[in-house]
C-alpha positions in Angstrom: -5.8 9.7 17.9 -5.5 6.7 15.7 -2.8 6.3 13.2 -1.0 4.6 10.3 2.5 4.1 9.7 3.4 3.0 5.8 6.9 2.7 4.6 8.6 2.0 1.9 6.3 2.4 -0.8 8.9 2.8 -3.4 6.7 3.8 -6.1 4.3 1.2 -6.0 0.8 2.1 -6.0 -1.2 -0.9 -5.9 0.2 -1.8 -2.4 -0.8 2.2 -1.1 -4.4 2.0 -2.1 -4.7 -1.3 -0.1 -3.1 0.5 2.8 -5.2 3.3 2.2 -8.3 1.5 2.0 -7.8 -0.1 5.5 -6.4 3.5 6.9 -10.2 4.4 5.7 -11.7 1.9 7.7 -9.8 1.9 10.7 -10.6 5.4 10.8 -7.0 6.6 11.0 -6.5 10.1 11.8 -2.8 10.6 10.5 -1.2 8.9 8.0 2.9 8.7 8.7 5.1 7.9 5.8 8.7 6.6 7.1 10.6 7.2 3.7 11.6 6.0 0.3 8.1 7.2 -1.2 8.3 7.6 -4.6 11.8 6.3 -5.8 12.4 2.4 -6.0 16.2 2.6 -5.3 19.2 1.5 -7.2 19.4 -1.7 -5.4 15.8 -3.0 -5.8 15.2 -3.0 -9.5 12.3 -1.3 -10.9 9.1 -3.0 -8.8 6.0 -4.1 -10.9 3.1 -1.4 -11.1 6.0 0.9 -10.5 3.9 4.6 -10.6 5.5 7.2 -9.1 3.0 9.7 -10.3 0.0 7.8 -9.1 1.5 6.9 -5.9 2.1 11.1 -5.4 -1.6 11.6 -6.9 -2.4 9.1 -3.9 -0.8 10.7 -1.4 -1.4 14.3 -2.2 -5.3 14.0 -2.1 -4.4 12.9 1.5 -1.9 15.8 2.5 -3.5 17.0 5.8 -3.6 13.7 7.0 0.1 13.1 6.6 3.4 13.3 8.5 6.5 12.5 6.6 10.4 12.1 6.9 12.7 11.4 4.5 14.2 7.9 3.5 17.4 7.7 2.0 16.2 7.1 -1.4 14.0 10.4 -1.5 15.3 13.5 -3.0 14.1 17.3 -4.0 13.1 15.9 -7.2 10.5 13.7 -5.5 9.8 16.8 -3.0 8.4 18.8 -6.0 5.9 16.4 -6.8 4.7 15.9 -3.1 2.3 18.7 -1.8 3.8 17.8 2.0 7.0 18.4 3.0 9.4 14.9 3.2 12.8 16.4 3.3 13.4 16.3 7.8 15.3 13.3 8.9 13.1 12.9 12.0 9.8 14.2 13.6 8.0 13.9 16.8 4.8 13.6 17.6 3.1 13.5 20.9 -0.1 11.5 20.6 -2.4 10.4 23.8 1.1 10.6 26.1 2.8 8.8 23.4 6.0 10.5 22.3 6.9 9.2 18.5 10.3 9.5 17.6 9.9 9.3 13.2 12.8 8.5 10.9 13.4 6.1 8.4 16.2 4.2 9.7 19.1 4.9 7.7 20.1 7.5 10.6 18.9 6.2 13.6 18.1 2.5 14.3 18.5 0.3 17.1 22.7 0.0 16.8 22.0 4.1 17.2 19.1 5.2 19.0 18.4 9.0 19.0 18.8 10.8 22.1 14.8 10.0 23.5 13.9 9.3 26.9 12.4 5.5 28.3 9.0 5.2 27.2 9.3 6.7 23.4 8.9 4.8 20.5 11.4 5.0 17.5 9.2 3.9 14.5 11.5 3.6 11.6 11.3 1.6 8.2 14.5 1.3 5.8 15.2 -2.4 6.3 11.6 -3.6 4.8 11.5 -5.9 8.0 8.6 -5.5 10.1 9.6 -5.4 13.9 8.1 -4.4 17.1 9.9 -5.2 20.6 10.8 -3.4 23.7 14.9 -2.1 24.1 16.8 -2.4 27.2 17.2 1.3 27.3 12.9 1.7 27.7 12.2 2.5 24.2 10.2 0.8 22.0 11.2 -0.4 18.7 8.7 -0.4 16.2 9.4 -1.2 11.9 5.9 -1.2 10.3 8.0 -2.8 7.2 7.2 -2.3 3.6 4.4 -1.9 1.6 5.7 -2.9 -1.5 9.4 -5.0 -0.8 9.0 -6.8 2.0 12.3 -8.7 3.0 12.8 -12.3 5.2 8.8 -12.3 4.6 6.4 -12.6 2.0 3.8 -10.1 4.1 3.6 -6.6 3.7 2.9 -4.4 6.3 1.9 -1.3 8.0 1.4 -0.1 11.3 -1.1 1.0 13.2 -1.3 2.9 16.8 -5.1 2.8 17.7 -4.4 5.6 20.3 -3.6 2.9 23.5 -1.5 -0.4 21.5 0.4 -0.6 18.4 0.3 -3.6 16.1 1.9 -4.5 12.4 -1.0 -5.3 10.3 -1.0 -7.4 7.1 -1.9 -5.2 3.6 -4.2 -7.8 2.5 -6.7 -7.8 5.3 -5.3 -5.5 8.0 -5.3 -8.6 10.2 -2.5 -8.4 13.1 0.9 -10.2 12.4 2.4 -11.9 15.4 6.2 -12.6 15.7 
Protein backbone atom coordinates (compact mmCIF):
# COMPACT_ATOMS: atom_id res chain seq x y z
CA UNK A 1 0.00 0.00 0.00
CA UNK A 2 1.44 3.27 -0.91
CA UNK A 3 0.59 6.35 0.93
CA UNK A 4 0.65 10.20 1.47
CA UNK A 5 0.94 12.06 4.57
CA UNK A 6 -0.01 16.07 4.18
CA UNK A 7 -0.23 18.27 7.13
CA UNK A 8 -0.91 21.33 7.85
CA UNK A 9 -2.79 22.69 5.13
CA UNK A 10 -4.34 25.42 6.97
CA UNK A 11 -6.66 26.45 4.45
CA UNK A 12 -4.58 26.85 1.63
CA UNK A 13 -5.58 25.23 -1.47
CA UNK A 14 -3.03 25.97 -3.91
CA UNK A 15 -0.39 23.96 -1.90
CA UNK A 16 -3.18 20.68 -1.75
CA UNK A 17 -3.77 20.36 -5.37
CA UNK A 18 0.12 20.28 -5.87
CA UNK A 19 0.09 17.57 -3.24
CA UNK A 20 -2.64 16.01 -4.78
CA UNK A 21 -1.43 16.01 -8.16
CA UNK A 22 1.82 14.09 -7.10
CA UNK A 23 -0.53 11.69 -4.67
CA UNK A 24 -2.10 10.96 -8.41
CA UNK A 25 1.01 10.06 -9.80
CA UNK A 26 2.66 8.19 -7.28
CA UNK A 27 -0.33 6.26 -7.24
CA UNK A 28 -1.10 6.69 -3.57
CA UNK A 29 -3.55 4.49 -2.09
CA UNK A 30 -4.40 6.56 1.16
CA UNK A 31 -4.21 9.94 1.63
CA UNK A 32 -3.45 10.80 5.70
CA UNK A 33 -4.15 14.22 6.88
CA UNK A 34 -2.10 14.98 10.31
CA UNK A 35 -4.31 18.08 11.34
CA UNK A 36 -4.98 21.77 11.15
CA UNK A 37 -6.96 21.34 7.76
CA UNK A 38 -9.09 23.94 7.15
CA UNK A 39 -8.36 26.72 9.88
CA UNK A 40 -5.16 28.93 9.61
CA UNK A 41 -4.69 29.48 13.42
CA UNK A 42 -4.59 32.52 15.50
CA UNK A 43 -0.92 32.64 15.48
CA UNK A 44 -0.22 32.37 11.63
CA UNK A 45 -2.20 35.28 10.17
CA UNK A 46 -4.49 34.62 7.46
CA UNK A 47 -2.21 32.70 4.61
CA UNK A 48 -2.48 33.93 0.89
CA UNK A 49 -5.06 31.80 -1.32
CA UNK A 50 -6.57 31.23 2.10
CA UNK A 51 -9.90 28.85 0.85
CA UNK A 52 -11.22 26.98 3.35
CA UNK A 53 -14.15 25.90 1.20
CA UNK A 54 -12.09 24.85 -1.79
CA UNK A 55 -9.52 23.12 0.33
CA UNK A 56 -12.80 20.92 1.91
CA UNK A 57 -14.27 20.66 -1.80
CA UNK A 58 -10.63 19.13 -2.40
CA UNK A 59 -10.59 16.89 0.12
CA UNK A 60 -14.06 15.62 0.10
CA UNK A 61 -14.04 14.37 -3.61
CA UNK A 62 -11.21 12.32 -2.17
CA UNK A 63 -12.97 10.95 1.10
CA UNK A 64 -12.41 7.14 0.65
CA UNK A 65 -8.97 7.67 0.16
CA UNK A 66 -8.46 9.51 3.47
CA UNK A 67 -7.46 8.90 7.07
CA UNK A 68 -7.59 11.92 9.37
CA UNK A 69 -6.84 13.12 13.06
CA UNK A 70 -7.34 16.10 14.43
CA UNK A 71 -4.81 19.12 14.83
CA UNK A 72 -5.19 21.50 17.48
CA UNK A 73 -6.51 24.19 15.32
CA UNK A 74 -9.49 21.91 13.93
CA UNK A 75 -12.85 22.12 15.45
CA UNK A 76 -16.75 20.78 14.93
CA UNK A 77 -17.27 23.71 12.90
CA UNK A 78 -14.61 22.52 10.36
CA UNK A 79 -16.00 18.77 11.04
CA UNK A 80 -19.33 19.79 9.33
CA UNK A 81 -17.89 20.82 6.28
CA UNK A 82 -15.55 17.61 6.01
CA UNK A 83 -17.41 14.49 4.65
CA UNK A 84 -14.61 12.28 6.77
CA UNK A 85 -14.38 12.15 10.20
CA UNK A 86 -11.25 14.46 11.76
CA UNK A 87 -12.21 14.82 15.34
CA UNK A 88 -9.74 11.35 17.04
CA UNK A 89 -6.53 12.50 18.42
CA UNK A 90 -4.77 9.43 16.98
CA UNK A 91 -5.24 6.44 14.56
CA UNK A 92 -3.37 3.38 13.60
CA UNK A 93 -2.88 1.81 10.74
CA UNK A 94 -1.20 -1.44 9.98
CA UNK A 95 0.19 -1.26 6.40
CA UNK A 96 2.61 -4.16 4.81
CA UNK A 97 3.84 -4.94 8.79
CA UNK A 98 4.13 -1.33 9.26
CA UNK A 99 2.32 -0.17 12.36
CA UNK A 100 1.50 3.85 12.01
CA UNK A 101 0.90 5.59 15.05
CA UNK A 102 -1.22 9.09 13.57
CA UNK A 103 -1.51 12.29 15.47
CA UNK A 104 -0.76 15.70 14.93
CA UNK A 105 1.72 16.47 17.45
CA UNK A 106 0.21 18.69 19.88
CA UNK A 107 -0.43 15.48 22.13
CA UNK A 108 2.16 13.18 21.43
CA UNK A 109 5.68 14.08 20.04
CA UNK A 110 9.01 13.00 20.68
CA UNK A 111 9.29 14.79 24.53
CA UNK A 112 6.03 12.31 24.79
CA UNK A 113 5.86 9.31 22.80
CA UNK A 114 2.59 7.27 22.98
CA UNK A 115 2.65 4.01 24.50
CA UNK A 116 3.87 1.96 20.85
CA UNK A 117 6.15 -0.75 20.68
CA UNK A 118 10.03 -0.66 18.82
CA UNK A 119 9.47 -0.65 15.26
CA UNK A 120 6.29 1.88 14.98
CA UNK A 121 6.40 4.94 13.46
CA UNK A 122 4.77 8.15 15.10
CA UNK A 123 4.03 10.39 11.97
CA UNK A 124 2.90 13.67 13.40
CA UNK A 125 2.90 17.34 11.94
CA UNK A 126 2.07 20.45 14.30
CA UNK A 127 5.47 22.05 14.27
CA UNK A 128 5.52 22.60 10.24
CA UNK A 129 9.11 21.11 10.39
CA UNK A 130 9.74 18.30 8.31
CA UNK A 131 11.69 15.38 10.27
CA UNK A 132 12.40 11.85 9.86
CA UNK A 133 14.99 9.98 12.22
CA UNK A 134 15.18 6.82 14.22
CA UNK A 135 14.50 7.26 18.47
CA UNK A 136 16.48 5.49 20.98
CA UNK A 137 13.36 3.78 22.20
CA UNK A 138 12.97 1.80 18.31
CA UNK A 139 10.40 4.10 16.98
CA UNK A 140 10.65 6.09 14.15
CA UNK A 141 10.03 9.68 14.03
CA UNK A 142 8.55 10.91 11.05
CA UNK A 143 7.05 15.04 10.48
CA UNK A 144 6.02 15.15 6.73
CA UNK A 145 5.94 19.14 7.60
CA UNK A 146 3.60 21.57 6.01
CA UNK A 147 2.01 22.08 2.98
CA UNK A 148 1.31 25.51 3.21
CA UNK A 149 3.68 27.15 6.42
CA UNK A 150 6.67 25.59 6.36
CA UNK A 151 9.00 26.82 9.33
CA UNK A 152 13.19 26.85 9.53
CA UNK A 153 12.68 25.97 5.63
CA UNK A 154 11.50 27.54 2.70
CA UNK A 155 10.29 23.78 1.26
CA UNK A 156 7.05 22.38 1.75
CA UNK A 157 6.45 18.98 2.23
CA UNK A 158 4.66 15.79 2.36
CA UNK A 159 5.32 12.36 3.03
CA UNK A 160 5.19 9.46 1.36
CA UNK A 161 5.51 5.52 2.46
CA UNK A 162 5.81 3.62 -0.87
CA UNK A 163 4.83 0.36 0.98
CA UNK A 164 8.79 -0.70 1.98
CA UNK A 165 10.75 3.20 2.77
CA UNK A 166 9.38 6.47 3.76
CA UNK A 167 10.76 9.71 2.45
CA UNK A 168 9.69 13.65 2.76
CA UNK A 169 9.11 14.82 -0.70
CA UNK A 170 9.19 18.49 -1.93
CA UNK A 171 5.47 20.01 -3.12
CA UNK A 172 6.98 21.40 -6.19
CA UNK A 173 8.31 18.23 -7.83
CA UNK A 174 7.84 15.44 -5.30
CA UNK A 175 11.64 15.07 -5.42
CA UNK A 176 13.13 13.61 -2.03
CA UNK A 177 14.49 16.10 0.57
CA UNK A 178 17.61 14.95 2.37
CA UNK A 179 18.52 16.24 5.94
Amino acid sequence: MKIVFISDIHGMPGTLEKVLKHADALHADRMVLLGDILYHGPRNGVPNQYDPVKVAELLNERKEQILAVRGNCDAEVDQMMLNFPIMADYAELICDDRRFFLTHGHLWNERNLPDIPAGSVLAHGHTHIAVLKPLASGITLFNPGSVSLPKNTVIRSFGFFDGESLSIRNIEDSSIVSF
